[in-house]
C-alpha distance (Angstrom), angle and dihedral (degrees) to the residues before:
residue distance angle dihedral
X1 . . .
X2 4.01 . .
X3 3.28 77.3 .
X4 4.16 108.9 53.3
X5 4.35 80.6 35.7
X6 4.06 82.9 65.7
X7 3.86 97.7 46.6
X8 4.37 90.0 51.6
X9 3.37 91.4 42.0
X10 4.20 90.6 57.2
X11 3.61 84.0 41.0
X12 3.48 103.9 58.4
X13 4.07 88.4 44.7
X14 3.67 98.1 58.2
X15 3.99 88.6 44.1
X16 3.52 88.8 57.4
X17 3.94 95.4 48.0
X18 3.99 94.9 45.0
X19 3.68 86.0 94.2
X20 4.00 95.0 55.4
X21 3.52 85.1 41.3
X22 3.80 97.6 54.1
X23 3.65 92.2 49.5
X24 4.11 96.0 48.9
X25 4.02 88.1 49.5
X26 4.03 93.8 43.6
X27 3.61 105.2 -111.9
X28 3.96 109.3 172.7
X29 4.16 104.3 -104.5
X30 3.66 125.8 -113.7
X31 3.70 109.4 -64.0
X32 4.08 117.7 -108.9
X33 4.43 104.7 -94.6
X34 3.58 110.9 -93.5
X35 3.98 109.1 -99.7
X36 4.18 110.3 -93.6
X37 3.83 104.1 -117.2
X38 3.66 104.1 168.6
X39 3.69 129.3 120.6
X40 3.73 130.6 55.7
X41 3.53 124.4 -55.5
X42 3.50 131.0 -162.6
X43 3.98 132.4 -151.0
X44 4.42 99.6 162.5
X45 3.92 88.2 176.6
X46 3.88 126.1 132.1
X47 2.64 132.9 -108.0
X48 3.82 83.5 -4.5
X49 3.67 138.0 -128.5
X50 3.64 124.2 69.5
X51 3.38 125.4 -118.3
X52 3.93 127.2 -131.1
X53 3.75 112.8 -109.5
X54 4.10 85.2 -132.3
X55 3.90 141.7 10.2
X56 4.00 128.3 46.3
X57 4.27 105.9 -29.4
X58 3.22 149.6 151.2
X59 3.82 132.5 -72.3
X60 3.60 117.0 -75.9
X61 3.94 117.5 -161.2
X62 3.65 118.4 -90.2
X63 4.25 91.0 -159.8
X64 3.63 109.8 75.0
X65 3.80 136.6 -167.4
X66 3.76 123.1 -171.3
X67 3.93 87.4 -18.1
X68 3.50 99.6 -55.5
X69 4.22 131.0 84.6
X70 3.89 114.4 -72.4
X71 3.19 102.4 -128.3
X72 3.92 92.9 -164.8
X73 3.50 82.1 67.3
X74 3.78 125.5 41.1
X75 3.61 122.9 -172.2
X76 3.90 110.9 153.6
X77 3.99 118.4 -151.7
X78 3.61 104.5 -97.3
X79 3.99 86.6 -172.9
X80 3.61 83.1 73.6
X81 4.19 100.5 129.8
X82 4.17 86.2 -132.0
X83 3.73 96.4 68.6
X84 4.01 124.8 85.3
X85 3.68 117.1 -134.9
X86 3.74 94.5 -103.4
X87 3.96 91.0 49.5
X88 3.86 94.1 47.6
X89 3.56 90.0 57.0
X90 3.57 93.6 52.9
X91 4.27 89.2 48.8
X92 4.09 81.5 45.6
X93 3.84 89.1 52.9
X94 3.41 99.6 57.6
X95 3.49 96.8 41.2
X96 4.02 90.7 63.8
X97 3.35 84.2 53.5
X98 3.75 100.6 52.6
X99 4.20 88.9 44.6
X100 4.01 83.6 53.8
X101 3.66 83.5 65.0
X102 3.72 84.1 -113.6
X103 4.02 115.7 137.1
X104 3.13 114.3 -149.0
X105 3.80 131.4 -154.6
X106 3.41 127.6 -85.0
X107 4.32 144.2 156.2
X108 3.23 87.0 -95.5
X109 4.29 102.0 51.0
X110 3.40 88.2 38.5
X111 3.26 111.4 50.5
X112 3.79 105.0 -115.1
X113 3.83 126.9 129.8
X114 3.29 118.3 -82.9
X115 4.08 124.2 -125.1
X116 3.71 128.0 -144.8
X117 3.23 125.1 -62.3
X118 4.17 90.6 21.1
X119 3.69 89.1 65.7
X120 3.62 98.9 68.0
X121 3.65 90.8 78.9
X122 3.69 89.6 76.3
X123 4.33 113.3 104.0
X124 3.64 108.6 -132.0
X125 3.77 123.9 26.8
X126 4.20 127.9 175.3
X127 3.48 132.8 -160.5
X128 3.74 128.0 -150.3
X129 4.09 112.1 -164.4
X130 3.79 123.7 -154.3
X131 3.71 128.0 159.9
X132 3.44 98.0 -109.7
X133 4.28 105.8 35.2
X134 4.06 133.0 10.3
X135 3.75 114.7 -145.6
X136 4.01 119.2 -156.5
X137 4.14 114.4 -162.4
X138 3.62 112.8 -161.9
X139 3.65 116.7 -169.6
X140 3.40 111.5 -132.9
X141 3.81 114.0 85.7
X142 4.21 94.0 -13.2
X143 3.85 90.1 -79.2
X144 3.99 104.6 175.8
X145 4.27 129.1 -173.5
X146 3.58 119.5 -146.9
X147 3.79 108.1 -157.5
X148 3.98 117.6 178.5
X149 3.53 113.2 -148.5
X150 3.78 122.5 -134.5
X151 3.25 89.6 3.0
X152 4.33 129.1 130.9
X153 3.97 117.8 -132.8
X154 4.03 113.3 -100.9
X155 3.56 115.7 -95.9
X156 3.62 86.9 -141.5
X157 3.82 97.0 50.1
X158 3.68 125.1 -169.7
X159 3.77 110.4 -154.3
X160 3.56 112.4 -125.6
X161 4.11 141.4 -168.2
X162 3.58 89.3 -91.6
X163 3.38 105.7 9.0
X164 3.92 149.6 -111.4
X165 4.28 102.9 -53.3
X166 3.56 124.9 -177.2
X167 3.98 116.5 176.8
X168 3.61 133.3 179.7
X169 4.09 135.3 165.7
X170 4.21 129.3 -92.4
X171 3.43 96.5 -176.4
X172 4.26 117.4 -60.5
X173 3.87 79.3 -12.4
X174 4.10 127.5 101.5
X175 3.53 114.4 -151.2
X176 4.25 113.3 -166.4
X177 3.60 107.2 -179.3
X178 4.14 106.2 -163.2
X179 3.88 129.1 -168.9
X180 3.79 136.8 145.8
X181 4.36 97.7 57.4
X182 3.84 109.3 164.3
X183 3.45 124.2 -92.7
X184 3.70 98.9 178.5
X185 3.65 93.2 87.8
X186 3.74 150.8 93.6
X187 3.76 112.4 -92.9
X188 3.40 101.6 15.4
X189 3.78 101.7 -176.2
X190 3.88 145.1 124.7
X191 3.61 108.6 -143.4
X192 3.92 137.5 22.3
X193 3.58 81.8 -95.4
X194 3.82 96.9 77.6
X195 3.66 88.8 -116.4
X196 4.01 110.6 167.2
X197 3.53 129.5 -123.3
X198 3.93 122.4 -171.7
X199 4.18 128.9 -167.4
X200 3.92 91.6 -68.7
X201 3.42 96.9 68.4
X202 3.58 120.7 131.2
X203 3.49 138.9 -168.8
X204 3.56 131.6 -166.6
X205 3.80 120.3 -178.7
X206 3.90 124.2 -168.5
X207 4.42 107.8 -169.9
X208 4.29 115.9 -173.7
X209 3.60 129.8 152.1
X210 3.74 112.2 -120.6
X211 3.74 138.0 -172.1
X212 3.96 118.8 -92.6
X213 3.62 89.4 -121.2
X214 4.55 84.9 64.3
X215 3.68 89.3 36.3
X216 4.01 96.2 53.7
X217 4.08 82.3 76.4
X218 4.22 90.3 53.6
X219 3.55 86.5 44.9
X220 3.70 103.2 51.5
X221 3.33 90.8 46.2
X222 3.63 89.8 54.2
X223 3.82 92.9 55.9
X224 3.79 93.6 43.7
X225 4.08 86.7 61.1
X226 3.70 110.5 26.1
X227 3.47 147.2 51.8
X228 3.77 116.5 -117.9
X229 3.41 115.1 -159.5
X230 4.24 104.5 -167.6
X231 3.82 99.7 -109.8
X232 3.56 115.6 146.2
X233 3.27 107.2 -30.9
X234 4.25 131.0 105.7
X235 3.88 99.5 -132.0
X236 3.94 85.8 -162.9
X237 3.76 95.0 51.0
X238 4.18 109.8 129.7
X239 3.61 105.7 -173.3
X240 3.55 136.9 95.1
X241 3.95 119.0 -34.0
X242 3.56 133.7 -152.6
X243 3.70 112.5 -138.5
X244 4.00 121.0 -175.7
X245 3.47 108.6 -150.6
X246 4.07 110.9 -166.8
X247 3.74 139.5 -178.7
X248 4.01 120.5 -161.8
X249 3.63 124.2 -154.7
X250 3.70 127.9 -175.8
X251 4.22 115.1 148.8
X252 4.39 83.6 -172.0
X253 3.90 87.2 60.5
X254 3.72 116.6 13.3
X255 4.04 134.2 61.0
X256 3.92 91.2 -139.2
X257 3.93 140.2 -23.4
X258 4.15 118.3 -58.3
X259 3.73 132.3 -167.4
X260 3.70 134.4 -152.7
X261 3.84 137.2 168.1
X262 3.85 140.9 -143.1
X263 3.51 113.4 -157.3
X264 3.78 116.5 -149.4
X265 4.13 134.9 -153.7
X266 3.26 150.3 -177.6
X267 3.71 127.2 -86.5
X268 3.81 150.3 113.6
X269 3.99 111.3 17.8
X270 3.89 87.7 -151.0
X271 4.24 106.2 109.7
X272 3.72 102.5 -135.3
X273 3.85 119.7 -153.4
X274 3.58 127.2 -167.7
X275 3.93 120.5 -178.4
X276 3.71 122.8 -160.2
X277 3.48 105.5 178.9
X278 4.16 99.0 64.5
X279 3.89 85.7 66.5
X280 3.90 107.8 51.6
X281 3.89 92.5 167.4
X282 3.64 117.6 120.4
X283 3.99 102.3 -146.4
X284 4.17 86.9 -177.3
X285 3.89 97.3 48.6
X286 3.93 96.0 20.5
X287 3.76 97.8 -127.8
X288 3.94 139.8 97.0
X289 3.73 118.4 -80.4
X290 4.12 119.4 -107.8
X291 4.34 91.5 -116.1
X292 3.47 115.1 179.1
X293 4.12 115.7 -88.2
X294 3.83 125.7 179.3
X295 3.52 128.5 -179.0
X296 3.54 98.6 -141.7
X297 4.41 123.0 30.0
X298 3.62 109.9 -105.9
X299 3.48 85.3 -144.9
């Protein structure tokens, strides 16, 4: 007994030094928490993103209503310095369209999945953080992400609805690196512009939470550009904000990288869902939407 009393007393000693220890021999300190992003957050903006008020971003609406983009009708700026000649006139396209009073078909009216960066335009998003995986829920038409953390992309890559996404954490910061997004579909576009995207694209998204006081600049921004209808979300919330931060790349398409945010708050705790695809009627061009069909699961 003395004995086995001896041996837990030595024990408990050198478990309380190990720290000490570490620190004399080097050993790499205990890595900063990994940021808290769970919850519902709330971005009710259309058509979605926000603009940077300088530098390479993305397309702004040239149709305005009360000093902010009509969202009724969507012609994006295909002056915008990012776009190659061949890409603007596809943005310029379906802008002539859209002043025609003519909507045209998108993931989003038709009921098809909706790639990175498109699905940002979505209200309410949550994310559900596990060691190995990160899951993002949008909640418009049960769109989910699968992101695997600390993970490389396949060699062999398969392209995917929304792509191949790999994440990890620099600091308070998530990083979610995303390539291989199908191209082999209808409506192959990143905005509600009609703006094209081809097997180069990719998408690098940087998530923190971030003092009202940073996110005021997101926010105004936000207002400046889009219409907010006031779903969900507490407009005088003044807590911690989620801001998505995210850089596009695509040599086929664009001139050069561009970045653009969506700023995220607090509001309602109720998880909305709405589902496209069980009502294939189009009331505007009174006929049934083109949903996706497959003859065999791809799963």
């Amino acid at each position: 007994m003395i004995v086995e009393r001896w041996q837990f007393l030595v024990a408990v000693t050198l478990m309380a030094a190990l720290p000490a220890l570490a620190e004399t021999v080097g050993t790499a300190p205990t890595p900063t928490a990994i940021p808290d992003f769970s919850g519902i957050w709330w971005h009710p903006s259309l058509p979605g993103p926000e603009p940077l008020d300088s530098g390479p971003t993305g397309l702004r609406n040239l149709s305005r209503e009360k000093g902010v983009s009509n969202y009724d009708e969507l012609v994006g700026d295909y002056n915008n310095p990012i776009l190659k000649p061949a890409t603007a006139a596809v943005v310029k396209k379906f802008g002539e369209l859209s002043k025609s009073g003519i909507t045209f078909p998108s993931p989003a009216n038709q009921c098809w999945p909706e790639p990175v960066p498109y699905i940002y335009k979505n209200f309410a998003i949550e994310l559900f953080q596990q060691p190995d995986i990160l899951t993002i829920i949008h909640d418009q038409d049960h769109e989910v992400r699968r992101v695997r953390m600390n993970a490389q992309h396949s060699a062999k890559l398969k392209p995917s609805w929304y792509g191949d996404s790999v994440g990890h954490y620099e600091g308070d910061t998530l990083v979610i690196d995303t390539v291989g997004t199908r191209t082999d579909r209808p409506y192959a576009m990143i905005d509600l512009y009609g703006t094209p995207y081809s097997d180069k694209l990719h998408v690098v998204e940087r998530y923190r939470l971030i003092p009202y006081e940073e996110a005021k600049e997101g926010i105004e921004r936000d207002a400046k550009e889009n219409r907010r209808p006031n779903v969900g979300i507490d407009r005088n919330y003044r807590g911690k904000y989620l801001q998505l931060a995210y850089t596009v790349e695509d040599p086929t398409y664009f001139t050069m990288p561009w970045t653009a945010t969506v700023t995220y708050g607090r509001g309602s705790d109720d998880w909305p869902e709405t589902v496209c695809a069980e009502n294939r009627h189009e009331y505007y061009n009174n006929k049934e939407s083109d949903v996706p069909t497959a003859k065999t699961p791809d799963f």
